[in-house]
BANU-808108 format. One record per atom (N, C-alpha, C): residue in one letter; x, y, z. Coordinates in steps of 0.2 Angstrom, whole numbers, plus 2048, in hexadecimal, padded with zeros to 3 digits. Example, Ala and Ser with C-alpha at 12.3 -4.5 7.8 and 13.67 -1.06 7.14 Angstrom:
A8427E4827;A83E7EA827;A8427F0827;S8407F5823;S8447FB824;S840800827;
This chain:
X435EB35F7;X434EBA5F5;X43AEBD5F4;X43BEC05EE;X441EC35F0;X441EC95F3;X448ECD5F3;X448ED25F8;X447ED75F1;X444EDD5F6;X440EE25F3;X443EE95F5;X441EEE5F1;X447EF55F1;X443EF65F8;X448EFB5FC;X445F00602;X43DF055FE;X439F04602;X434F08602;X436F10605;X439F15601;X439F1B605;X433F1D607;X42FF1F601;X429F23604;X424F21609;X425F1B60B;X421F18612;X426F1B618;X42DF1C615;X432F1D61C;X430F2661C;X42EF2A619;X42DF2F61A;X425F3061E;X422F2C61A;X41BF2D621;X41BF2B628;X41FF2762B;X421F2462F;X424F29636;X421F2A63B;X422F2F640;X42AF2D644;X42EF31646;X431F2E64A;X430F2C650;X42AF2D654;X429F2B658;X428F23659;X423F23652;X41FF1A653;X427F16650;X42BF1964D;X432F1564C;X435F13650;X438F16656;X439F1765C;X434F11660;X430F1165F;X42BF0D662;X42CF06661;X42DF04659;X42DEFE657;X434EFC657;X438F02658;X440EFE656;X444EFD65D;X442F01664;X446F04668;X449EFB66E;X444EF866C;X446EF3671;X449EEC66E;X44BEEE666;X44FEE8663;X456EEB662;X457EF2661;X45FEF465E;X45FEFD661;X466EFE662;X467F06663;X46BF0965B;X46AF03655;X46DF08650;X469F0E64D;X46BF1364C;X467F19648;X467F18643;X463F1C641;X460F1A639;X465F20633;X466F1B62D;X46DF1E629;X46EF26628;X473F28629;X475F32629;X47CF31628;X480F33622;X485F31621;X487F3A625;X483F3F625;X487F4262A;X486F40632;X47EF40631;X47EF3E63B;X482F3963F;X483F34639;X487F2E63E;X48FF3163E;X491F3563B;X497F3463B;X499F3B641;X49DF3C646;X49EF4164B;X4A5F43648;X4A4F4B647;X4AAF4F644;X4ACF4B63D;X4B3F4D63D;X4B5F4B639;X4BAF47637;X4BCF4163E;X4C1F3E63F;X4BDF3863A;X4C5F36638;X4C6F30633;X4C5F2A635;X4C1F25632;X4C3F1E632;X4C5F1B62C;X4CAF1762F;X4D1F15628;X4CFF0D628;X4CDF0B623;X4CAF04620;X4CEF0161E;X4D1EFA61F;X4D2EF5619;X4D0EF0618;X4D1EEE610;X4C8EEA60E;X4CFEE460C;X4CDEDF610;X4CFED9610;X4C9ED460D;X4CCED1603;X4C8ECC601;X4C4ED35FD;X4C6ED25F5;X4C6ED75F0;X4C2ED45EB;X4BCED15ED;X4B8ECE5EA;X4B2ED15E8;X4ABED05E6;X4A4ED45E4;X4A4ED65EA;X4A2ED25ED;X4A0ED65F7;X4A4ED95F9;X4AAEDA5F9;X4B2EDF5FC;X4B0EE55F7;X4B0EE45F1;X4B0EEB5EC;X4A8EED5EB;X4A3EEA5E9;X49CEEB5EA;X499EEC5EE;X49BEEB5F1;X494EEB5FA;X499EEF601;X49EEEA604;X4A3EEA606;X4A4EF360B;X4A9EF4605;X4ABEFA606;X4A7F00604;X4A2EFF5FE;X49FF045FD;X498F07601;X497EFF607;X492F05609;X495F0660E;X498F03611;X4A0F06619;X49EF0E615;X49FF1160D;X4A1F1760D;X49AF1B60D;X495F1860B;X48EF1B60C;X48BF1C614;X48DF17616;X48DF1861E;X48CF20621;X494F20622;X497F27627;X499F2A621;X49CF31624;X4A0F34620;X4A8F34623;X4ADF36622;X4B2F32623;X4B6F2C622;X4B3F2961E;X4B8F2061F;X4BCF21618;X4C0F20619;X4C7F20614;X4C9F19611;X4C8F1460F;X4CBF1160B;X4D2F1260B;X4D7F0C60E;X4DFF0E60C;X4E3F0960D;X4E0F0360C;X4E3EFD609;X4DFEF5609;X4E0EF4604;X4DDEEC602;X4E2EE6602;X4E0EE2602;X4E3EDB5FF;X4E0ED55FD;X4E2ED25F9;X4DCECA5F6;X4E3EC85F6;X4E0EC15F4;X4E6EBB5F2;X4E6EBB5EA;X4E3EBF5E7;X4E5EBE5DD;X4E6EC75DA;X4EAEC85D8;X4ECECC5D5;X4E7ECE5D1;X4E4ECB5CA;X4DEECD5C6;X4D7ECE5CB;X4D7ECA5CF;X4D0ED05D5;X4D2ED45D8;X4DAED65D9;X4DCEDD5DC;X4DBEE15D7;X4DDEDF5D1;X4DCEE65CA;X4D5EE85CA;X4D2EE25CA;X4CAEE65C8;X4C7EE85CD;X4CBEE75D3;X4C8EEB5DC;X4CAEF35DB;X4CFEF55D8;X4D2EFB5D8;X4CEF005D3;X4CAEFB5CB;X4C5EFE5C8;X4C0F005CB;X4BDEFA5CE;X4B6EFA5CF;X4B4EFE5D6;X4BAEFF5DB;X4B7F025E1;X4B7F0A5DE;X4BBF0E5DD;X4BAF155DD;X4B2F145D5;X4B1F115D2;X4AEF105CC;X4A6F0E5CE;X4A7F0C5D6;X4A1F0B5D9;X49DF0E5DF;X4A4F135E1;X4A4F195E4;X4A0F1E5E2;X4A2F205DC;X49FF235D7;X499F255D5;X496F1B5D5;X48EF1C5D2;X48BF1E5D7;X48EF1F5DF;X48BF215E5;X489F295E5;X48DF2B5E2;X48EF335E3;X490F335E8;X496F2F5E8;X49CF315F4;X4A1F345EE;X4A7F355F1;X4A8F3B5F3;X4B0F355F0;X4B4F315EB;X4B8F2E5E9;X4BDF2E5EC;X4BFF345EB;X4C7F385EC;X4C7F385F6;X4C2F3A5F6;X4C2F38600;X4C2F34604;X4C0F2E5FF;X4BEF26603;X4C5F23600;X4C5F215F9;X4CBF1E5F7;X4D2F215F7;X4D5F1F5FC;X4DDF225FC;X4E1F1B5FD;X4DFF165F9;X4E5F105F8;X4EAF145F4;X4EFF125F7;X4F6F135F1;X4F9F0D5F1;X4FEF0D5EB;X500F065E8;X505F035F0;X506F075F2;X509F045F7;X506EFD5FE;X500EFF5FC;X4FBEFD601;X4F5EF85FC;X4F7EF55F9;X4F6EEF5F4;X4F9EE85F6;X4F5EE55F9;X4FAEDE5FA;X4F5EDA5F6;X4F9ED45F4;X4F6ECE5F1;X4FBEC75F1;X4F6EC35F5;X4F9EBB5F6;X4F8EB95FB;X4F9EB3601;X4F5EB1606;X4F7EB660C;X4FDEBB60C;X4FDEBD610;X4FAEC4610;X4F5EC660B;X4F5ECC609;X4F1ECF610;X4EDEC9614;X4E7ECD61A;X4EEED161E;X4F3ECD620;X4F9ECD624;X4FCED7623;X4FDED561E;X4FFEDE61C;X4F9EE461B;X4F2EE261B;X4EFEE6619;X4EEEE8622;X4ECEE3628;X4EDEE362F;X4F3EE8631;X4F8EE662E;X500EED631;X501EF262F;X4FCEF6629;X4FBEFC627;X4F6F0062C;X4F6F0862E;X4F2F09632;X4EAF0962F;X4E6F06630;X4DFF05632;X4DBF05638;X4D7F0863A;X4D3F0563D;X4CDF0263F;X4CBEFF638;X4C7EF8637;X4C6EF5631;X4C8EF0634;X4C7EEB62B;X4C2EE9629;X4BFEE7622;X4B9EE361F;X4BDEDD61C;X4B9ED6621;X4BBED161E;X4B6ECC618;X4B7ECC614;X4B4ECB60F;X4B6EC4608;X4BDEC360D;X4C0EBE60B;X4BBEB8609;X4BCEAF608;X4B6EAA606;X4B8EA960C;X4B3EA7611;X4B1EA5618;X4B7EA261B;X4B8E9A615;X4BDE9A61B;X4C3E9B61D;X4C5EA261B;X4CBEA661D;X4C8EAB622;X4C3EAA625;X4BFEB062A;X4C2EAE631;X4C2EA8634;X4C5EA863A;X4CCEAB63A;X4D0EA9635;X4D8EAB635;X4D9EB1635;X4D4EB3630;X4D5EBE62F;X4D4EC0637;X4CDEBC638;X4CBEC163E;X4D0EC1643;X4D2EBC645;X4D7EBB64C;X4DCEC0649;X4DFEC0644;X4E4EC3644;X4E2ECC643;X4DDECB642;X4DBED3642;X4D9ED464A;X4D8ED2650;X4D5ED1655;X4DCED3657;X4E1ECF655;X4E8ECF659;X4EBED5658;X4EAED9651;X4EDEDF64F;X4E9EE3651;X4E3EE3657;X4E2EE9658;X4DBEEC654;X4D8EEA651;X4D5EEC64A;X4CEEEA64B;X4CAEF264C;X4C3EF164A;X4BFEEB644;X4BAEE6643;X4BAEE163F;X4B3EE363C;X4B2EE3636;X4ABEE0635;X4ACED9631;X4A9ED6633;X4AAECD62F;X4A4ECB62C;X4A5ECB625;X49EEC9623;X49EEC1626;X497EBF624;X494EB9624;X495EB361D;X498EAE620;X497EA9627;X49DEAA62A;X49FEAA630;X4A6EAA632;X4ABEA4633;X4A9EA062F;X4ABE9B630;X4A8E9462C;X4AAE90629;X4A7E89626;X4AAE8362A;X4A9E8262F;X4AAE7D633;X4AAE8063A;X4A7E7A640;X4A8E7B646;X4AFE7B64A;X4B6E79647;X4BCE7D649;X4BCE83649;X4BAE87642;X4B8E8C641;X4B5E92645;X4B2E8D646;X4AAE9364A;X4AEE93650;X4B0E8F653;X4B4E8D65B;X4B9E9365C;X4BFE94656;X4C3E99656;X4C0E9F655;X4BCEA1650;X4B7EA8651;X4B3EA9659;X4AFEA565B;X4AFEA7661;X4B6EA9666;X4BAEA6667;X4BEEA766A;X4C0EAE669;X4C4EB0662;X4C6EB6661;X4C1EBC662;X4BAEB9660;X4B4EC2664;X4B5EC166B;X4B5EBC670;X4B6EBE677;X4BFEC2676;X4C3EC1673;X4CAEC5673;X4C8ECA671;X4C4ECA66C;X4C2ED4669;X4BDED6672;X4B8ED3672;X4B6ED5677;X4B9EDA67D;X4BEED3680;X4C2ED8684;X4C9EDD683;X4CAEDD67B;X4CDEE2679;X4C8EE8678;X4C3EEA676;X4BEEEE677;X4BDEF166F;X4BCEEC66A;X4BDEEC664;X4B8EEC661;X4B4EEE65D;X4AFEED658;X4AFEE7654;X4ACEE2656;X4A7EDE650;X4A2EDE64D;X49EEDF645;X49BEDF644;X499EDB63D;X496ED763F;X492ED4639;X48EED4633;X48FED162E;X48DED2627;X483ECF62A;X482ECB62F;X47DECB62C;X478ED062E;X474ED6628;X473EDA628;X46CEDC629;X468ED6628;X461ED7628;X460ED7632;X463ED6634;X463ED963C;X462EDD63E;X464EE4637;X462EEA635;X45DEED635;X45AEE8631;X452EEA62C;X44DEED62F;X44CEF1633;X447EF3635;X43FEF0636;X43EEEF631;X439EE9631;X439EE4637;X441EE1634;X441EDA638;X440EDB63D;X444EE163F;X444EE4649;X43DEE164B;X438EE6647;X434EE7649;X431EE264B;X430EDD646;X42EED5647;X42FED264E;X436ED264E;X43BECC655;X438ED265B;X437ED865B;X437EDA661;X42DED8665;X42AED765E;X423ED665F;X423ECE661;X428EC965D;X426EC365E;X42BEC1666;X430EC5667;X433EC566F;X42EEC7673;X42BECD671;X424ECF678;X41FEC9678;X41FEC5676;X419EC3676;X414EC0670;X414EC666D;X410EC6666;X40BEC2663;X40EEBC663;X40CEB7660;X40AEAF663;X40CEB366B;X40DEAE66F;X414EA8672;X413EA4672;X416EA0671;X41AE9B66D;X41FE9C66A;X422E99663;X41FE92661;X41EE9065E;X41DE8865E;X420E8465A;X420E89653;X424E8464E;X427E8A646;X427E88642;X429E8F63D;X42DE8B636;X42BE8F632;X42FE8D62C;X433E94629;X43BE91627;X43FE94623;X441E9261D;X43EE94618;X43FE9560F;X445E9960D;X44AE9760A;X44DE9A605;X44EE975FD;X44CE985F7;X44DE945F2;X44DE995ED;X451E985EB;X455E9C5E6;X458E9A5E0;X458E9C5DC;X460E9C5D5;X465E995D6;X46AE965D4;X46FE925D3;X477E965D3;X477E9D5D3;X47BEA15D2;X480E9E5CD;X47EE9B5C7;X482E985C2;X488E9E5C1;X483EA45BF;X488EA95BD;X48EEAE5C2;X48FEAD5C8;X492EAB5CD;X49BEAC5CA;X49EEB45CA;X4A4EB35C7;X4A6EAF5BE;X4A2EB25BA;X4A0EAD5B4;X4A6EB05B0;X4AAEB35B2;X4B1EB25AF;X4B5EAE5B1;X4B4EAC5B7;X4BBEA55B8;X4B5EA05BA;X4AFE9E5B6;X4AFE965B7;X4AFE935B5;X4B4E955AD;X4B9E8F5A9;X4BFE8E5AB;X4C0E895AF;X4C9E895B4;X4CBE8A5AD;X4D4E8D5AE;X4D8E915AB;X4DFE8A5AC;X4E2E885A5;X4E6E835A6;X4EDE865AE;X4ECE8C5AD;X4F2E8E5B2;X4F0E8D5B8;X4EAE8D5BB;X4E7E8C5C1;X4E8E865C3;X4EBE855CA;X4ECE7F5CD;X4E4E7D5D1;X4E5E795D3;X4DEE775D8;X4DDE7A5DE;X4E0E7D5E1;X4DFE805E5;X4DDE885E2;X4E1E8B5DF;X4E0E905DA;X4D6E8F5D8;X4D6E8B5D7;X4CFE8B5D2;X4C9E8A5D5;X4CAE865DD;X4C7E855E3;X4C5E8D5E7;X4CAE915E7;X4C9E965EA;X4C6E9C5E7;X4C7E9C5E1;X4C4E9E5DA;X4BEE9C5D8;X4BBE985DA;X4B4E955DA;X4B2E935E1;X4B6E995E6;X4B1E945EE;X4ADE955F0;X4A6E9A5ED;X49FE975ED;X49EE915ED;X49DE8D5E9;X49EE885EA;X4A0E825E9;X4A7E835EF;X4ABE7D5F2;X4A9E7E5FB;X4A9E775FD;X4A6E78604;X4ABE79608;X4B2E79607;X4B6E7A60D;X4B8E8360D;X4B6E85607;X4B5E8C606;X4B1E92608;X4A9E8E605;X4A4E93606;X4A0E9060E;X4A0E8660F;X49CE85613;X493E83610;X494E8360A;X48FE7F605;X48BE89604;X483E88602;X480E8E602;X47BE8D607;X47AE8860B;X476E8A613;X47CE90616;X482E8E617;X485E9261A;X488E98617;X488E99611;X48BE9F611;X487EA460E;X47FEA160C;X47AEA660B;X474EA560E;X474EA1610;X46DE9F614;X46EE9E61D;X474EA161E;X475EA2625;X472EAB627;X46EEAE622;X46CEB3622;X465EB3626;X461EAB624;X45BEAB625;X45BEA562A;X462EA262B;X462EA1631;X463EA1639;X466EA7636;X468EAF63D;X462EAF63F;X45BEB2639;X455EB663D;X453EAF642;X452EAB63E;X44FEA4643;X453EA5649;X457EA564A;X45CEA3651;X45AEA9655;X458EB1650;X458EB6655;X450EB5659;X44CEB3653;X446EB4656;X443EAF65B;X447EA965C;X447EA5661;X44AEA5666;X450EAC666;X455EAD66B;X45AEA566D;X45BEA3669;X45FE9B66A;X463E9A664;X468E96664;X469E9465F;X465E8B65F;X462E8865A;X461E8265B;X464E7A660;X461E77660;X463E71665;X467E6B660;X465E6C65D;X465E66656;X463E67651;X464E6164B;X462E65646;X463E5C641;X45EE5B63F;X45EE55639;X45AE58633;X45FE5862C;X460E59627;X460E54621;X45FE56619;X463E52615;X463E5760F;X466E5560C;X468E59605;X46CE5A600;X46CE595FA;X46FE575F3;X470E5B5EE;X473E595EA;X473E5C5E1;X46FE595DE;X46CE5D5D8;X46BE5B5D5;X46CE5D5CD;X46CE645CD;X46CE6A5C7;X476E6C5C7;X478E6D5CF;X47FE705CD;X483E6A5CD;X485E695C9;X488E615C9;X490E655C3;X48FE685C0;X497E685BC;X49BE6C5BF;X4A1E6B5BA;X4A7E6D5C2;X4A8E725C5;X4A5E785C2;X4A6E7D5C5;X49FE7E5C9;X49EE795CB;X497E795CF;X49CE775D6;X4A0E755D5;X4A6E735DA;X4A3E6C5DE;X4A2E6D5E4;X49EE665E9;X49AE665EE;X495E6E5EE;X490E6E5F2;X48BE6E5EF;X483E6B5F3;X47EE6C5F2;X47AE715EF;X475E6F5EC;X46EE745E9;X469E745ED;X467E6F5EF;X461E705F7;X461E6D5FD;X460E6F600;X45FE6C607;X459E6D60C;X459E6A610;X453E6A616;X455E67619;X451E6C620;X454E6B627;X44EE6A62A;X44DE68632;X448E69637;X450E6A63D;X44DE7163E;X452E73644;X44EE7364C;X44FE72650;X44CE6E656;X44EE7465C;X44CE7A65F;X44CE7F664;X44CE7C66B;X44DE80671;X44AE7D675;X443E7D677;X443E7967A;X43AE7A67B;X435E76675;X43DE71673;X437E6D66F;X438E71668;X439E77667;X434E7B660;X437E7965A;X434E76655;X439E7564E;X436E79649;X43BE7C645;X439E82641;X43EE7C63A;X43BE7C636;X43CE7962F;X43DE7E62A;X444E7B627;X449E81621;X448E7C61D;X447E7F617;X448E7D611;X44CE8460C;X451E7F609;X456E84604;X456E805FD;X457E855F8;X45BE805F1;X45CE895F0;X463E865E9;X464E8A5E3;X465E865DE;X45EE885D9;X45EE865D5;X459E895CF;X45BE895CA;X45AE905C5;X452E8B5C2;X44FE8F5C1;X449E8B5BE;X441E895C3;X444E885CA;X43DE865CF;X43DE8B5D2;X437E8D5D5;X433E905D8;X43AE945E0;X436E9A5E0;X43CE9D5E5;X439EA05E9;X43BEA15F0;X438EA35F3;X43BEA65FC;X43CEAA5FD;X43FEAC604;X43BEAE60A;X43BEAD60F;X437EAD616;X437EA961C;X433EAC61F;X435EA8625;X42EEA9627;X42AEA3629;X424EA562E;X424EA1635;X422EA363B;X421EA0641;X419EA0645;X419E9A646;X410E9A649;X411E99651;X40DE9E653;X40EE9F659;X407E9B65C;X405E9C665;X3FFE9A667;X3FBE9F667;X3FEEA7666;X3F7EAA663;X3F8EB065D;X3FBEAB659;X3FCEAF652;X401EAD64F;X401EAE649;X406EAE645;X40EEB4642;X412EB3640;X418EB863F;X41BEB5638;X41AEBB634;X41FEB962E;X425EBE62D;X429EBE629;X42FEC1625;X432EC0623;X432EC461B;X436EC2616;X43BECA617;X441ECA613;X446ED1612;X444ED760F;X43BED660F;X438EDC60D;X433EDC612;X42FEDA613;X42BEDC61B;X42BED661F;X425EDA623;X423ED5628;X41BED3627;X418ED062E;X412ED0630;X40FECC636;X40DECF63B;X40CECB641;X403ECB63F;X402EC5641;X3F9EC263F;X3F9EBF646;X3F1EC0648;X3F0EBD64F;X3ECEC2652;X3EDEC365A;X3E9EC665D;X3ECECC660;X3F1ECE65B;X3F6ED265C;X3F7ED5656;X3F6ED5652;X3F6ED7648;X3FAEDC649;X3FFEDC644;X404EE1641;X408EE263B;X409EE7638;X40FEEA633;X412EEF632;X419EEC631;X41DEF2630;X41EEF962B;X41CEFC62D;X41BF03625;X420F09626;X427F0762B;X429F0D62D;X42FF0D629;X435F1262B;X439F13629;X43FF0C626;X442F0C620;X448F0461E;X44DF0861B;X452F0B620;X458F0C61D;X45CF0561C;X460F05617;X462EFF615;X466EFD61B;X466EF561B;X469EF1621;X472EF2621;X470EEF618;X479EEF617;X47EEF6618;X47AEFC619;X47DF0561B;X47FF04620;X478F01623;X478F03629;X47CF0062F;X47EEF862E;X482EF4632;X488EF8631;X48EEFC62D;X491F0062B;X491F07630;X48CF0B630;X489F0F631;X48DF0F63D;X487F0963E;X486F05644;X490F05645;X492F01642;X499F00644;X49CF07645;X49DF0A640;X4A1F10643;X4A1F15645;X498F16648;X496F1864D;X49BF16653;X49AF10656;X49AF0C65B;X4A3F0F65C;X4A7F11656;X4ADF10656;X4B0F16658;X4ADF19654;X4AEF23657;X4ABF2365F;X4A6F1E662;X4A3F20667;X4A8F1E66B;X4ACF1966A;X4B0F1466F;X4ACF10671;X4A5F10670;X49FF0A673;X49CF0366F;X4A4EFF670;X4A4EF866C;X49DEF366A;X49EEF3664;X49AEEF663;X49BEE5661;X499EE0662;X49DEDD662;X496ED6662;X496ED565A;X492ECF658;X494EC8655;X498EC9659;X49DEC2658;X49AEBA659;X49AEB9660;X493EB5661;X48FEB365C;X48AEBB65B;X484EB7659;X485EB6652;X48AEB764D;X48AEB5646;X48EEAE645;X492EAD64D;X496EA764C;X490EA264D;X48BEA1653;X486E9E652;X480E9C64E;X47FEA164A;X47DEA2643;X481E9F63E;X487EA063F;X48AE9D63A;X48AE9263D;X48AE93642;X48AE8A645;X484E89644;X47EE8C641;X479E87640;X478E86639;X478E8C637;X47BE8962F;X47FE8262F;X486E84634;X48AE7D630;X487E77632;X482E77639;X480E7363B;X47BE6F636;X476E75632;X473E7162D;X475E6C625;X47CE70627;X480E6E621;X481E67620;X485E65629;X487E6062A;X483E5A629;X47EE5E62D;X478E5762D;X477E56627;X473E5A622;X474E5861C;X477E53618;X47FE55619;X483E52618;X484E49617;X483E4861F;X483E43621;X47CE3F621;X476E43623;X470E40622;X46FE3E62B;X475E4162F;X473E3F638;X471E4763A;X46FE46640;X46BE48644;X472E4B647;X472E52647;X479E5464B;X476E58650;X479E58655;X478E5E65C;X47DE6565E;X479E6A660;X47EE6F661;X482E6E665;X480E6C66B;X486E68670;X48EE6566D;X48BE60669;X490E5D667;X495E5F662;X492E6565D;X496E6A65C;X49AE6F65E;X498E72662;X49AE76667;X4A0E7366A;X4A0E6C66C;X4A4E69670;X4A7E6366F;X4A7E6066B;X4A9E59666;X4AAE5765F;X4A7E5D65E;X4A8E5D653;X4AFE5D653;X4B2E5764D;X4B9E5C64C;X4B9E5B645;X4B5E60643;X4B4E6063B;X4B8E6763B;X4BDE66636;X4C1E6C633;X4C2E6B62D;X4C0E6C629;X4BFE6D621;X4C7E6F61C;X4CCE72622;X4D0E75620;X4D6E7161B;X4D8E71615;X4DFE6C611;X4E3E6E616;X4E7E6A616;X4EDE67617;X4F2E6D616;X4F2E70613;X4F4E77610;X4F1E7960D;X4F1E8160D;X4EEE8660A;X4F1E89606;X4F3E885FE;X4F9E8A5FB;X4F7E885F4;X4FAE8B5EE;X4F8E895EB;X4FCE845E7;X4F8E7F5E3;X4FBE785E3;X4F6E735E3;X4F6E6E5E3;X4F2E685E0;X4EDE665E6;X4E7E655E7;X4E2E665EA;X4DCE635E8;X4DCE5E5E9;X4D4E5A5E6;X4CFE5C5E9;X4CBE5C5E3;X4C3E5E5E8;X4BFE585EA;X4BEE595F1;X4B8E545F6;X4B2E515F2;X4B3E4D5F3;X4ABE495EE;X4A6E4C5F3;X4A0E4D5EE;X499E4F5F2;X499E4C5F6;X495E4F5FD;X493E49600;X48EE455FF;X48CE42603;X485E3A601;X483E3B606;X47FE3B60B;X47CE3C60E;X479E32611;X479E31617;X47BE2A619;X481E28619;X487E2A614;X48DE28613;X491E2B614;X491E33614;X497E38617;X498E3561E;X49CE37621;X49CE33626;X49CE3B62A;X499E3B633;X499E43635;X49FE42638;X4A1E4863B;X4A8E4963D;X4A7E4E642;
């Protein structure tokens, strides 16, 4: 199912009382007030690190929708021509909002970086929080160094495309931790109100006892994904062309279980309170096979293994043409729980839906952070998106390989690092798919 506009007029019938009721024991975020969330008129100074659709589209502009005071006042990417068109499209996107341009954007040319160091300079201007939006696997490297400077974070999702990865990201939120720093996560639907409501019904009780559950995602093939560069350019080296197309390269994006389908597999881990035990996978090309398709996967399927025995079964593809579909359901011992990005519904001997107020997720995570930030009262979701993101990889791997991998063993024994030899641009071949029986796990 795809995702569906916000329902206002159901959010205007909806009492505050009975929202209060359905939302108060899953989250303390309030619901979106670009004046109420923001106190007085002290500023928060943004830099948007990673100048891509999601830095200039999403990124920044709902941080502006959020509160009132957030200032834009400095960026950086690794290419030049996404810096140009970041400088068009943010004040141009500001705009369609009806925010307030000339208040929010105050980059000046001085506060422009581009090349590998550009996170490094955007960090040593005064900010005090970054959006990292950079291709994943530059997410552990930004975050520690934004963690070391000091610097409130939001890190979209995944944080990471390998179990090294993930291992350093944990590390660096316990350092934000006890530095008393905000982290906050891209995955948004933790937001949704709906879903609150769902996980706090299926944590009371609701449905009983978990016993098994499926997760669907099936989708489109994003061929059109940056559809200006994905005819390589004779001047572009392979590393150039790799990074420029890192949807999908696996050392990049972490195939599309992890870098889009770790959204549906956050809610599994929330509503089970765990992240999985194991996890035996497989999955192939079949449709994205030309080069700029790079060297990850179109479908996959997992059985992920909980404690307590429970195995919830994922299935993903992107592929333009079959049948599509997004949701999650779980069959309890006395009833059932569904959810897709547009409702809910509990069925059983407890029956439920949600009809109440859906200020957008994506406002709202924004909203939540620099609350937390003017309050001094840290927020810090570090953990559980790095977890999220290791079940993803988890399913990747298995896939991959076609073995039966454990969370233990990741946690404590993987030494899978994805990362070249160098990170620079220059000659750089790309990893044959994997084969599943034949990759070997690491």
């Amino acid at each position: 199912m795809q995702e569906k506009p916000d329902n206002r007029k159901r959010a205007e019938n909806f009492s505050r009382r009975d929202f209060l009721k359905a939302s108060a024991a899953v989250g303390t975020a309030t619901l979106v007030s670009r004046r109420a969330v923001a106190k007085g008129s002290d500023k928060i100074r943004v830099g948007l690190i990673g100048c891509g659709d999601r830095g200039t589209g999403a990124g920044i502009i709902h941080c502006a929708e959020s509160s009132e005071g957030v200032e834009l006042v400095a960026m950086g990417d690794l290419f030049q021509d996404h810096m140009d068109r970041a400088r068009r499209a943010i004040p141009g996107n500001l705009k369609k909002r009806n925010l307030p341009v000339d208040e929010i954007y105050k980059v000046t040319p001085e506060r422009i970086f581009v090349g590998f160091d550009a996170y490094e300079k955007v960090l040593a201007c005064d900010v005090d929080m970054v959006i990292l939006t950079a291709p994943p696997y530059f997410r552990p490297k930004h975050f520690r160094a934004a963690v070391e400077a000091g610097k409130h974070v939001f890190v979209e999702k995944p944080i990471a495309v390998d179990p090294a990865g993930v291992r350093s990201f944990i590390e660096t939120s316990e350092r934000a931790r006890a530095k008393g720093l905000t982290v906050v996560a891209g995955t948004q639907m933790r937001r949704a109100r709906h879903i609150m409501a769902a996980m706090e019904r299926i944590h009371n009780g609701d449905i009983g006892e978990v016993l098994g559950g499926q997760c669907v995602r099936c989708g489109g093939a994003m061929l059109n994904w940056r559809r200006a560069e994905r005819k390589r350019r004779p001047e572009w080296s392979d590393m150039e062309w790799q990074i420029r197309r890192w949807l999908f390269v696996t050392w990049l994006s972490g195939d599309f279980i992890v870098e889009m389908h770790v959204h549906n597999l956050d809610l599994i881990n929330w509503a089970m309170q765990s992240p999985p035990v194991q996890c035996m996978a497989l999955g192939g090309r079949q449709v994205r096979t030309a080069p700029e398709c790079g060297n990850i996967f179109d479908h996959c399927a997992a059985e992920y293994e909980y404690p307590n025995g429970v195995r919830i079964q994922y299935l993903g593809s992107q592929i333009d043409g079959a049948s599509t579909r997004n949701d999650i359901r779980l069959v309890g011992t006395k009833g059932r729980g569904y959810v897709d990005f547009a409702r809910m519904a509990i069925e059983g001997e407890k029956p439920f839906q949600y009809d109440g107020p859906a200020p957008r997720p994506v406002v709202q995570e924004y909203a939540d952070m620099i609350a937390s930030i003017r309050e001094g009262k840290a927020i810090n979701e570090g953990r559980q998106v790095a977890e999220s993101t290791l079940t993803a990889i988890m399913g990747r791997m298995s896939a991959y390989t076609g073995q039966v991998v454990t969370w233990k063993w990741l946690m404590e024994a993987s030494k899978s690092d994805l990362s070249p030899e160098t990170v620079k641009f220059g000659p750089l071949p790309m990893q044959p798919v994997a084969v599943p029986g034949v990759t070997k796990l690491v």
